[in-house]
C-alpha positions in Angstrom: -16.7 -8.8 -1.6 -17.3 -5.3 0.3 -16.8 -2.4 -2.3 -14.5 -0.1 -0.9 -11.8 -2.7 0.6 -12.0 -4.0 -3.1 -11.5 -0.9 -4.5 -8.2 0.5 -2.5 -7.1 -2.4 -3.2 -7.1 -2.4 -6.4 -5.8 1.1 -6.1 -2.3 -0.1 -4.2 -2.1 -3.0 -6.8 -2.2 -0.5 -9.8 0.6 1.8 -8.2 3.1 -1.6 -7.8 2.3 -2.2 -11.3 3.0 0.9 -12.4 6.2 1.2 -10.0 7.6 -1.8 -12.2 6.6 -0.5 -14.8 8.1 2.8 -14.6 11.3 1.1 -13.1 11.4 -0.4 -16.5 10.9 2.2 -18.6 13.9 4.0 -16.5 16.1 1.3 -17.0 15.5 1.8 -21.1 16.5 5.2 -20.8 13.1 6.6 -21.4 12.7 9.9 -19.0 9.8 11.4 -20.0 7.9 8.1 -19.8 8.9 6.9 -16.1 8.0 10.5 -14.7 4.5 10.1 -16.5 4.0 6.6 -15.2 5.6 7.3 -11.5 3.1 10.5 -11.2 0.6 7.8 -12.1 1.7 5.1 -9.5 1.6 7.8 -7.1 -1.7 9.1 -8.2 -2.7 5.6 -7.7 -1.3 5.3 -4.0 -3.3 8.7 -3.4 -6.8 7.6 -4.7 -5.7 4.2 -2.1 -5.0 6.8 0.7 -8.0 8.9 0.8 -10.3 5.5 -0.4 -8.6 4.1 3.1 -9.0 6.9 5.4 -12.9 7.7 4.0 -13.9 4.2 5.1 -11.5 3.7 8.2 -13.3 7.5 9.7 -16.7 7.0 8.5 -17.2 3.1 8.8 -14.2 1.9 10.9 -12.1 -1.1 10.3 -12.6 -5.0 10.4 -10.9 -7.0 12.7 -10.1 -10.9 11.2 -13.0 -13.4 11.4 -11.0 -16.4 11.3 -9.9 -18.9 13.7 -8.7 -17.4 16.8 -5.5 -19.6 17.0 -4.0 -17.9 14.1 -5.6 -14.4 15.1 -2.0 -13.8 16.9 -0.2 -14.3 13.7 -2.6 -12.3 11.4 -2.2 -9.3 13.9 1.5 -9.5 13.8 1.5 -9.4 10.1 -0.9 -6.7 9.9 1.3 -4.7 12.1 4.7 -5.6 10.1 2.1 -4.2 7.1 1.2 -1.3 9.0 4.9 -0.1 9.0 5.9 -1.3 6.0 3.1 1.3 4.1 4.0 3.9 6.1 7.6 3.8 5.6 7.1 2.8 2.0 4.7 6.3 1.9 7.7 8.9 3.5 10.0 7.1 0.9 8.1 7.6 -1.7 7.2 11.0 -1.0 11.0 11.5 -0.6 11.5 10.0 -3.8 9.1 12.1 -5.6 10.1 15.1 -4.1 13.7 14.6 -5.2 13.3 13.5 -8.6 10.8 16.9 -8.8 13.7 19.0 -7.5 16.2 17.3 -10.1 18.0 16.0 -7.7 18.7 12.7 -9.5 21.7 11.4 -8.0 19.7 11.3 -4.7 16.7 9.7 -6.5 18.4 7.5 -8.2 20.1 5.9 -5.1 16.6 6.1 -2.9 14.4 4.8 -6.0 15.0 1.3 -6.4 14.6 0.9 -2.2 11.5 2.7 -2.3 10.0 0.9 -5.0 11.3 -2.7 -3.1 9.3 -1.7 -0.2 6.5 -0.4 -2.5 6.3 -4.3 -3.9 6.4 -5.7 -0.2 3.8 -3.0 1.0 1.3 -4.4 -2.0 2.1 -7.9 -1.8 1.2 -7.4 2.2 -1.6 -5.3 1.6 -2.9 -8.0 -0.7 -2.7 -10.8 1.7 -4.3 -8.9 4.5 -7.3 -8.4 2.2 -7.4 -11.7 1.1 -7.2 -12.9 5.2 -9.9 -10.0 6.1 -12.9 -10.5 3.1 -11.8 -13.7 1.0 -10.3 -16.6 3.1 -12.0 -15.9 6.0 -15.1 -13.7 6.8 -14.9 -10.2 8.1 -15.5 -9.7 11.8 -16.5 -6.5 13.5 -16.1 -3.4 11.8 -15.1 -1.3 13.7 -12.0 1.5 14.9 -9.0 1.1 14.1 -7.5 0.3 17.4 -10.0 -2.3 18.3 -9.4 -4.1 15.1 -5.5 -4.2 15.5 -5.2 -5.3 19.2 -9.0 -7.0 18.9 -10.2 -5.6 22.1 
């Protein structure tokens, strides 16, 4: 398993843990507890970020090594991914920025659909790494836009 791809991953797993966990805490009535835990979840999305965009500038990106009848379908869902993390990213920094301004009654209404498409953003982010380095072998690394539309 390639190092860095393991480790964002794990990064973007810890901060969906961490969402549920703080959207329990929340629902107990404990305050002080989901901000520390949310701060961590986005800490945890950061540390994914900048692990992301180190390796995607300085090594590139790997386009899928398996079959090429399903290649279609893996870029498709690694597009739907694509815009799933970045509008589960402007939602949560909408989210963060509201609950930091106090303005609860907007964070409490935007919360629980950021953190839905935080889960789906994960769960996505999981399978693409399991499609790129586990199931099947990596192909080319290389840029970004030659690994989406694998030209």
């Amino acid at each position: 398993m390639p190092f860095l791809p393991t480790l964002s991953t794990f990064f973007i797993v810890l901060s969906a843990v961490l969402v549920a966990i703080g959207w329990m805490l929340i629902v107990k009535g404990k305050k002080k507890a989901h901000k520390k835990v949310m701060l961590l979840a986005a800490l945890s999305a950061i540390l994914f970020f900048i692990i992301y965009m180190s390796r995607t500038i300085f090594d590139g990106n790997t386009s899928f090594g398996g079959p090429e009848n399903i290649k279609i379908y893996y870029t498709l869902f690694l597009i739907f991914h694509i815009i799933l993390a970045t509008t589960g990213a402007v939602f949560g920094i909408v989210t963060i920025v509201l609950a930091l301004k106090r303005n609860i009654a907007k964070h409490q209404k935007i919360g629980p659909v950021t953190s839905v498409i935080w889960f789906f953003t994960a769960i996505t982010g999981v399978a693409v790494y399991l499609l790129l380095y586990v199931i099947y072998d990596g192909g080319e690394t290389t840029s970004l836009i030659k690994a989406i539309l694998g030209f």
